[in-house]
TIDO-82014 format. One line per field, with one value per atom (N, C-alpha, C): residue in three letters; atom name; x, y, z. Coordinates in Angstrom, 3 decimals. Example, Ala and Ser with C-alpha at 12.3 -4.5 7.8 and 13.67 -1.06 7.14 Angstrom:
! TIDO-82014
aa: c(ALA, ALA, ALA, SER, SER, SER)
at: c(N, CA, C, N, CA, C)
xx: c(13.190, 12.300, 13.200, 12.850, 13.670, 12.900)
yy: c(-5.690, -4.500, -3.300, -2.250, -1.060, 0.030)
zz: c(7.800, 7.800, 7.800, 7.080, 7.140, 7.870)
***
This chain:
! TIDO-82014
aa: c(UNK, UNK, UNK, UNK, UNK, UNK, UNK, UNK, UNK, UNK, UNK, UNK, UNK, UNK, UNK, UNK, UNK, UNK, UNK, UNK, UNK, UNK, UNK, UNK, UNK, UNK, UNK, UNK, UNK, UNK, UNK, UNK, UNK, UNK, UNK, UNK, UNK, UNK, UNK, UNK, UNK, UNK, UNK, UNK, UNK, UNK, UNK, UNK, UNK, UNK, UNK, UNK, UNK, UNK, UNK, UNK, UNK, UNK, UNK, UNK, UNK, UNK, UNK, UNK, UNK, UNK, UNK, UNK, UNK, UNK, UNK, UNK, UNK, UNK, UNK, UNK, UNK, UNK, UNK, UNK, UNK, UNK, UNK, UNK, UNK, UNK, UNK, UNK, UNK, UNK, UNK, UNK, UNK, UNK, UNK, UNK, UNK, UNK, UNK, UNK, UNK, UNK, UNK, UNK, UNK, UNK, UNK, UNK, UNK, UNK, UNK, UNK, UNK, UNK, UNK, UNK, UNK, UNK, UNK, UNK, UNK, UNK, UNK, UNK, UNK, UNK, UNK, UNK, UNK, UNK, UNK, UNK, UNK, UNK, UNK, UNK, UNK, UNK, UNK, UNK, UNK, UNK, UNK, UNK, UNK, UNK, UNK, UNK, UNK, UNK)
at: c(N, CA, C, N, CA, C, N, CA, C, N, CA, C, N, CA, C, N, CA, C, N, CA, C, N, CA, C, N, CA, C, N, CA, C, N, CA, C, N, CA, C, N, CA, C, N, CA, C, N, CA, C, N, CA, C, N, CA, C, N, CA, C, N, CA, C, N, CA, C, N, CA, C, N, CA, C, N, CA, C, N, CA, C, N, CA, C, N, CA, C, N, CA, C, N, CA, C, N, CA, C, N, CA, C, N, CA, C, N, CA, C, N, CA, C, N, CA, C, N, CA, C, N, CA, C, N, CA, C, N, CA, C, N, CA, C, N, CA, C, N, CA, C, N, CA, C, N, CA, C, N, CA, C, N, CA, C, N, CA, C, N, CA, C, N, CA, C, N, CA, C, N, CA, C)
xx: c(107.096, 105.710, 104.805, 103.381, 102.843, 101.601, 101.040, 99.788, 99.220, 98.565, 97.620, 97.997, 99.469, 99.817, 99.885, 100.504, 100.547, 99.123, 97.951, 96.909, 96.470, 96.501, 96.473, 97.288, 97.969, 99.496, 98.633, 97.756, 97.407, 96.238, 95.572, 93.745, 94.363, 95.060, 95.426, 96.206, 96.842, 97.181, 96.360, 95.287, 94.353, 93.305, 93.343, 92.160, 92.966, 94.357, 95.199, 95.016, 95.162, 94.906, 93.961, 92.902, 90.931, 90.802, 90.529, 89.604, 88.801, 87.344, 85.974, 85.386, 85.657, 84.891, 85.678, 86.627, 86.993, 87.970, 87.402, 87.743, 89.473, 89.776, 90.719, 92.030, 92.938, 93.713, 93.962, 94.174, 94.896, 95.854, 96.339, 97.682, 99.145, 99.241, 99.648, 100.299, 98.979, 99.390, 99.837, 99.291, 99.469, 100.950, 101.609, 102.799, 103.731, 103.447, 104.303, 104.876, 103.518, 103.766, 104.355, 104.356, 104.671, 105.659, 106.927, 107.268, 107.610, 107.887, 108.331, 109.881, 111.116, 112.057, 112.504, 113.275, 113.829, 115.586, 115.562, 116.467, 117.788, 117.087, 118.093, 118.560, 117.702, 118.177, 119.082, 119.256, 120.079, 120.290, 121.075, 122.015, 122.624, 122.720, 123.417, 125.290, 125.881, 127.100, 127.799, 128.836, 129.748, 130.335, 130.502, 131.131, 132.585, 133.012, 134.721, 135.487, 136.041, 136.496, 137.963, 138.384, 139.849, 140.791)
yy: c(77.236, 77.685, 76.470, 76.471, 75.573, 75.469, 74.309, 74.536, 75.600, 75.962, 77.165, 78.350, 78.563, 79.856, 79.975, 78.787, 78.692, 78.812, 77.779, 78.358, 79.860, 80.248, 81.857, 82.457, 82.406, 82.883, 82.833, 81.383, 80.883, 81.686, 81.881, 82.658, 84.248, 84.573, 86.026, 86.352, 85.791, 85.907, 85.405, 84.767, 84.872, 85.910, 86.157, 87.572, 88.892, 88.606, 90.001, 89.781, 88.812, 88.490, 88.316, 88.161, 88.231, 89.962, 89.726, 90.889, 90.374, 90.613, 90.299, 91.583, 92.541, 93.416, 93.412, 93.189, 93.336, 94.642, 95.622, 96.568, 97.100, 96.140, 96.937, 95.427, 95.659, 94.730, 94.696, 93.073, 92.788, 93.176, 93.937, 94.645, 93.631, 92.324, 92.143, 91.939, 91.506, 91.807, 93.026, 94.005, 95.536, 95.660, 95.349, 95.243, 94.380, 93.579, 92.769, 92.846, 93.427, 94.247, 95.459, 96.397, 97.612, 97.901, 97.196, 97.136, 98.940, 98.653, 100.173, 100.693, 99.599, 99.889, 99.000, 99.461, 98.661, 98.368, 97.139, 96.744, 96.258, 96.476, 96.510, 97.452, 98.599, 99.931, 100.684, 100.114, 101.007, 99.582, 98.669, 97.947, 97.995, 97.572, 97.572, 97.680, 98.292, 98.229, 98.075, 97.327, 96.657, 97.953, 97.564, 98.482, 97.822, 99.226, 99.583, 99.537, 98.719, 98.858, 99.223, 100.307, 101.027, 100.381)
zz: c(120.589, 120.668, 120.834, 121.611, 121.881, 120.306, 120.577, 119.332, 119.747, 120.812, 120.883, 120.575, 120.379, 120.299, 118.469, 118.090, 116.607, 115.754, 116.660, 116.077, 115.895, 116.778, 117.224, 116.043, 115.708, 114.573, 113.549, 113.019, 112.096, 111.688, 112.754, 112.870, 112.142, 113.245, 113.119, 111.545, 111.145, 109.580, 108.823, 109.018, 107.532, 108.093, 108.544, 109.163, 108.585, 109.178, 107.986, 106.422, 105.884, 104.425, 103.825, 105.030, 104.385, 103.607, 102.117, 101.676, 101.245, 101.937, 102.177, 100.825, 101.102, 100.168, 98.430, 98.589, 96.981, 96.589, 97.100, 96.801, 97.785, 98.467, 99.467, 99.968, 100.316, 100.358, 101.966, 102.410, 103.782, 104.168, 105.059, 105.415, 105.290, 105.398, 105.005, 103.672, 102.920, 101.457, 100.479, 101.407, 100.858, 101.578, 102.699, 103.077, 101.849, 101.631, 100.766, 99.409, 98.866, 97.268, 97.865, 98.629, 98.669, 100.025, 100.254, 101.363, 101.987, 103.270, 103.852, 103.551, 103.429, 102.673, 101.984, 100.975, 99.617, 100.100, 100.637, 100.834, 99.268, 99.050, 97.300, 96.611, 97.138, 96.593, 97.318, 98.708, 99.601, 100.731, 99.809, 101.446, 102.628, 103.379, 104.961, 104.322, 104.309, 104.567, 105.782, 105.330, 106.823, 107.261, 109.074, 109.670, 109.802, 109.201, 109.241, 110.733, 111.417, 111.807, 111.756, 113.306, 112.541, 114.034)
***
């Protein structure tokens, strides 16, 4: 990746993590405490080959 694109990376994730009002969380951060699956509760098991 070049700098401009990394800056770009850089801008765009604290703009996801800005909560300006207080009351409401950055999607990222609300992603992080609360992921979409629980990889611990239900692991990838290996495929069986026969």
């Amino acid at each position: 990746m070049n700098e401009q694109n990394l800056n770009y990376v850089r801008n765009e994730l604290r703009r996801a993590l800005l909560d300006l009002s207080g009351g409401t969380k950055g999607q990222l951060e609300a992603f992080s405490e609360n992921p979409l699956a629980d990889k611990n509760a239900t692991p990838r098991r290996c495929v069986n080959l026969v």
